[in-house]
C-alpha positions as CSV (number, residue, x, y, z in Angstrom):
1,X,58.9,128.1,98.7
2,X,56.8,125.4,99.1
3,X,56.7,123.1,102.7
4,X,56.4,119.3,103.1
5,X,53.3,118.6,105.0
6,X,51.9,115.3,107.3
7,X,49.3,113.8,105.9
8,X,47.3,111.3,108.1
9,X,47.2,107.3,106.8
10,X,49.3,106.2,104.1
11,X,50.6,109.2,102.8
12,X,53.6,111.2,105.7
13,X,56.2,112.9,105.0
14,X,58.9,114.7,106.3
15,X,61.3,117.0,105.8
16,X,64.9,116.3,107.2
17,X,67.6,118.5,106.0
18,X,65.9,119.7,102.7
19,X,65.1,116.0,102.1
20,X,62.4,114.2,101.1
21,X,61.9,110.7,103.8
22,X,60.3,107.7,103.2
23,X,60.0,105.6,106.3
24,X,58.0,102.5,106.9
25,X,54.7,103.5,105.0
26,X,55.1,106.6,104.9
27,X,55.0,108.5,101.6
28,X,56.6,111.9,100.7
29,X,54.5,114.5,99.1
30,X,55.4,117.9,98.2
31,X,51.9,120.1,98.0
32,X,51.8,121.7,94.3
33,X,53.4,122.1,91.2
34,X,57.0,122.7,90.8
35,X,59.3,122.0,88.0
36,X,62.2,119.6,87.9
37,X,65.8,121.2,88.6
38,X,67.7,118.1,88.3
39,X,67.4,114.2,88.1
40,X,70.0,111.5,88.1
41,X,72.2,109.8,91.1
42,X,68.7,107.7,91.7
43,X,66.5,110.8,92.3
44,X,65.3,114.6,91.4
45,X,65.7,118.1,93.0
46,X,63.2,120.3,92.9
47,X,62.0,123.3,94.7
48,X,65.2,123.5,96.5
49,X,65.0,119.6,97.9
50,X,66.5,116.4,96.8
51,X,64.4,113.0,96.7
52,X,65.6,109.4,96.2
53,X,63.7,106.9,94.1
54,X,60.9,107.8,91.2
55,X,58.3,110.5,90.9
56,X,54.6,111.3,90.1
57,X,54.3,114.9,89.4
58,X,50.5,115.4,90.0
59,X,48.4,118.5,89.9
60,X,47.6,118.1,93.5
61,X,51.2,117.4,94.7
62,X,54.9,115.4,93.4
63,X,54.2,112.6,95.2
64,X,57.0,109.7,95.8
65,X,57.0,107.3,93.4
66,X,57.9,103.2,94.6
67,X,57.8,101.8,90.9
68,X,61.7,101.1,89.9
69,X,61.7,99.8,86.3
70,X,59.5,100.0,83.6
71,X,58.8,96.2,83.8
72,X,57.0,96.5,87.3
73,X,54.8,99.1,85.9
74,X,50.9,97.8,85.7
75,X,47.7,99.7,85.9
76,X,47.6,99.8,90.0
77,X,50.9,101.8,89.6
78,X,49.3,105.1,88.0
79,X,46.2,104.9,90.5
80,X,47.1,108.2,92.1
81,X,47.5,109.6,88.2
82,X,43.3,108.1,87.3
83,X,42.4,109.6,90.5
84,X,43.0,112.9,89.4
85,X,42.7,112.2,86.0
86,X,39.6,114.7,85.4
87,X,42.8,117.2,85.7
88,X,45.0,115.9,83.4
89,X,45.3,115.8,80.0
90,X,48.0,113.7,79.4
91,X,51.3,112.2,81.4
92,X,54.5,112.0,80.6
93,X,55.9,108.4,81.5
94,X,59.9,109.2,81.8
95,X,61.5,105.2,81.2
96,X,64.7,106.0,83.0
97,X,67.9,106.2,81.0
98,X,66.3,105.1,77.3
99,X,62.8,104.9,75.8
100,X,60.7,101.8,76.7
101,X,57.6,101.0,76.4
102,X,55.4,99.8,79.2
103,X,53.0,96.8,79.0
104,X,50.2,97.0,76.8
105,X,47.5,96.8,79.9
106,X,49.7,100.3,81.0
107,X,48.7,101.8,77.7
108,X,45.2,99.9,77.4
109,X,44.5,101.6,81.0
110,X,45.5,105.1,80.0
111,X,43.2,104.9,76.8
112,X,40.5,103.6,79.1
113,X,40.6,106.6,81.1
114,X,40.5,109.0,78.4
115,X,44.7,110.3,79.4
116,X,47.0,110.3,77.0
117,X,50.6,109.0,77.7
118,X,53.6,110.6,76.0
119,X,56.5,107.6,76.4
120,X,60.2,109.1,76.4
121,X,63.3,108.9,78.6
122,X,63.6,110.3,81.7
123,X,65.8,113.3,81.2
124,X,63.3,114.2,78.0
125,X,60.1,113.8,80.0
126,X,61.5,115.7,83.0
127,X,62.4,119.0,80.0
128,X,59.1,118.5,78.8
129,X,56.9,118.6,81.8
130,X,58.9,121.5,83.2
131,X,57.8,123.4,79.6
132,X,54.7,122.5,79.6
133,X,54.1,123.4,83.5
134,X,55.3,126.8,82.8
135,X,52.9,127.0,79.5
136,X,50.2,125.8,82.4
137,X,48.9,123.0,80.7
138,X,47.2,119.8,82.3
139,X,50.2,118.0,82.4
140,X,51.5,115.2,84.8
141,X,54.6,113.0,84.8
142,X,55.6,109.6,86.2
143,X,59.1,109.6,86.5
144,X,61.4,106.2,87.0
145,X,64.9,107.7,88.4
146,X,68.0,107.5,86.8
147,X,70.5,105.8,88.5
């Protein structure tokens, strides 16, 4: 099923024992779609790896995520979400362990670009991408892990 790839500049990746690395600058990425197995103990499985830290689930790739807590989230931290954003119809933002909101210039940006953003808790947003990507519907996630 699916293979990690190196990717030249910012975005590397490796695979090391069904794991996905970051080291230095590099950035994992997992090429595709795939839903979410499991999330919690700081990180997610899916298509039979394990990753440490937060998510974007993309249409291009799941990317890893560096954003921590919702209160470090700003526009610049969904750049790789408006980039692709003529793919997506909406996003879900998974908060971590509850519902929060993110700042109002998070959800002015999203309205800007024309994306909508469905705000829930983690575990909910990781059950309702994985529905939603089996319906096939333009559908990304930004996932803060669970600790």
């Amino acid at each position: 099923m699916g293979a990690w790839i190196l990717l030249s500049g910012e975005c590397r990746a490796e695979i090391l024992e069904g794991h996905m690395v970051d080291q230095d600058a590099r950035t994992g990425v997992f090429p595709g779609r795939a839903p979410i197995d499991a999330y919690g103990n700081g990180g997610f499985r899916f298509a039979g790896m394990s990753h440490k830290g937060s998510l974007l689930c993309l249409p291009s790739a799941i990317v890893a995520w560096t954003e921590t807590a919702i209160d470090m989230l700003d526009p610049e931290s969904f750049c790789r979400v408006f980039a692709e954003g003529s793919q997506i119809g909406f996003v879900l933002l998974g908060t971590g362990r509850a519902h929060q909101l993110p700042s109002p210039e998070v959800r002015r940006a999203f309205a800007e670009a024309h994306i909508g953003l469905d705000i829930m808790d983690t575990g909910a947003a990781c059950r309702t991408y994985n529905v939603l990507l089996a319906e096939g519907r333009p559908v990304a996630a930004a996932l803060l892990a669970v600790a």
